[in-house]
N, C-alpha and C positions, 0 to 999 in steps of 0.2 A: 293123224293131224296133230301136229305140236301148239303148246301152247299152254296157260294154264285160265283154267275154270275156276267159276267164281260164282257162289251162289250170295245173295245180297238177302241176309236174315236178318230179323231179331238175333239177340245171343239165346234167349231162351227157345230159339226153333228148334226143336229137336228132332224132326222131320228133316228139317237143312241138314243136321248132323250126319246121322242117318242115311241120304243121299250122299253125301262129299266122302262116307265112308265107303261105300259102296261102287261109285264113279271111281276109274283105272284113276290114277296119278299123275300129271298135277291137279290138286281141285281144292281150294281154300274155300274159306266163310268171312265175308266181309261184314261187319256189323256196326250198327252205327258210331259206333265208339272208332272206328279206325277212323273215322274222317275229322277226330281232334286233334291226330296224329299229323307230326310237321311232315312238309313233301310233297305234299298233293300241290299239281299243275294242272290247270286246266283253261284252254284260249277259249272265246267265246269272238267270232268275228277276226279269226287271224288263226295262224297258220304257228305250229311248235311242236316241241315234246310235251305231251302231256304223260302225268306220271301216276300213281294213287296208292294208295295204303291198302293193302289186305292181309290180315290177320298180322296185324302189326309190322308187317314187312312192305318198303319203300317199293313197288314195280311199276315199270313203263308200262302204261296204257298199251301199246302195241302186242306185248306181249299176248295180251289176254285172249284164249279160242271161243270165248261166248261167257254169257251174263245171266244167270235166271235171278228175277227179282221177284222178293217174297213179303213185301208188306208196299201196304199205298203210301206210306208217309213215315217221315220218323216221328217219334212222341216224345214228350216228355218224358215219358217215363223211361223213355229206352237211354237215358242222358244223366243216369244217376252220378257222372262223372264231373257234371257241371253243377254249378253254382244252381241253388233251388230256383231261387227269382230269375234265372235267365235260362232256365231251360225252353220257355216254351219260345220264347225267341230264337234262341238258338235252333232247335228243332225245324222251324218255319225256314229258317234261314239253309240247312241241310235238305230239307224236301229239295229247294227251289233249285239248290247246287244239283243236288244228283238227277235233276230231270232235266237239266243240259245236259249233265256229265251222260248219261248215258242216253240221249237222243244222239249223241256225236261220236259214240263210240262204233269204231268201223266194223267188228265184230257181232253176231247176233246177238241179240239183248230180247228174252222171254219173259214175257212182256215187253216192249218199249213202253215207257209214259207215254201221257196226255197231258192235257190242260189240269185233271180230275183225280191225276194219281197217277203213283210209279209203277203199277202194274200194266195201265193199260185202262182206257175206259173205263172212269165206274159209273155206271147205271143201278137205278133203283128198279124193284121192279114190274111197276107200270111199265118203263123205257125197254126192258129187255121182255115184255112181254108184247109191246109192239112191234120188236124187230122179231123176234123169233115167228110171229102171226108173219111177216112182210117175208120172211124166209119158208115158210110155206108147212109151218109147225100147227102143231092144232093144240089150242092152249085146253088145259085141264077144267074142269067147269070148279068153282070157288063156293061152298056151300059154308053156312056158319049156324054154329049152335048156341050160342052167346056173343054177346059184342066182344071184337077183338081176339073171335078163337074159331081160326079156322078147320075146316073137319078135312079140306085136302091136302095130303099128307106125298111124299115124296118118296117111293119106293124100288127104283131105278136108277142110278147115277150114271152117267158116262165121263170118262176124262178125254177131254182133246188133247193132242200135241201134232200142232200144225195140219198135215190132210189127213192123220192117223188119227185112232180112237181107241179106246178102252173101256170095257163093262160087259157086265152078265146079260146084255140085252140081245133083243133081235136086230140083225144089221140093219134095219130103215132106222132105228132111233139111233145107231151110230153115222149113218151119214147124215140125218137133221141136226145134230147135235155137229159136225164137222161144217156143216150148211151153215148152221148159225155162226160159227166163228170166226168164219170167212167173210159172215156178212158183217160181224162185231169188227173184224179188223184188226182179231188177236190170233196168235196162233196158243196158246195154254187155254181152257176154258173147263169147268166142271159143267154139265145139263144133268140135270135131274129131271124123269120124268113118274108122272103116276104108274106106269106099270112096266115093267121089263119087253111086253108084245108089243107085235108090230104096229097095234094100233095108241102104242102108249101117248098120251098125252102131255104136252110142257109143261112144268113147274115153274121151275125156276133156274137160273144160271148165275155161275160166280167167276171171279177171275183165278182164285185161289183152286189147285190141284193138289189130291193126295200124291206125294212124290215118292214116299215109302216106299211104293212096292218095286221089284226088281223089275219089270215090264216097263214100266212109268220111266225109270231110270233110263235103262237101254232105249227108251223112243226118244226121251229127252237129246239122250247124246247125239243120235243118228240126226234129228232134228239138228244139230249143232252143226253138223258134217255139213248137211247138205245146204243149210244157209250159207258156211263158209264157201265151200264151192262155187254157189252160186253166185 
């Protein structure tokens, strides 16, 4: 599949790095500093070229085989390029663009945005401990030994990517953990559970994925194939 990929970091991710090394050729890092950069087009309610900056380089929207997005929001702080007093406006103003910009983009985009963030739903989690209960997870029991310090502890992780999974666990925590993301409406998702067994219990869930490892990578891209296709 031609095209080039485009991981949307921080400049300090070094995990993105890491990844864009590792993925065959083409595969840039967009970070928020390219969207100061002149060239970007984008319609909202009509119909054109739309165009965007990655890694300081002008390309057509079209071009691009897929998007993974790696933070909820841009920050101020990621805008060290901008005048101090207008960063945080600026920044507000950069979230709002790119949560068009890539709900419209024809390629798959891991994560798409919400209303809530560029990742993808973000839930606190009470909210994802309701849905994961409504997905058929059995949530962890929460004991505490002082105010504010919880004694259950997360000793299981799984990585989703779309109906795949990843982790040192028993397969029913990788298909509850695939359950739950289906039912969240993301295809990227991390589950942690109390135990690696099949009776492990739910934690907690993020939208953030360790990308690092080569497994991760290669489901990433297959992931990328098969949303194109479809």
């Amino acid at each position: 599949m031609s095209g080039l990929l485009v991981v949307l970091a921080h400049s300090r991710d070094l995990a993105a790095r890491v990844l864009a090394d590792r993925w065959p050729q083409p595969v840039r890092l967009m970070t928020p500093r390219d969207l100061s950069q002149p060239g970007w087009r984008h319609h909202v309610g009509a119909r054109g070229d739309e165009w965007c900056v990655v890694s300081g380089e002008l390309i057509r929207a079209a071009e691009l085989r897929g998007v993974i997005t790696r933070f909820p929001c841009v920050a101020p702080a990621d805008l060290a390029h901008i005048t101090v007093g207008d960063r945080e406006y600026a920044a507000a103003e950069m979230t709002a663009f790119l949560a068009s910009w890539l709900t419209r983009l024809p390629c798959p985009v891991l994560n798409r945005p919400d209303a809530t963030s560029l990742m993808g739903p973000n839930r606190g989690r009470e909210r994802w401990l309701l849905l994961a209960a409504r997905a058929g997870l059995r949530p962890a029991e929460r004991r505490y030994t002082a105010p504010g310090h919880e004694a259950t502890l997360a000793t299981a992780t799984v990585a989703v990517i779309g109906d795949r999974w990843i982790g040192a666990v028993a397969p029913e925590l990788g298909d509850q953990a695939v359950r739950l993301a289906e039912r969240a409406g993301v295809e990227l998702l991390t589950v942690q559970f109390d135990s690696p067994g099949p009776d492990g219990a739910f934690v907690c869930a993020e939208l953030t994925i360790d990308i690092a490892s080569e497994d991760v990578a290669d489901l990433l891209l297959e992931r990328m194939d098969v949303e194109t296709v479809a």
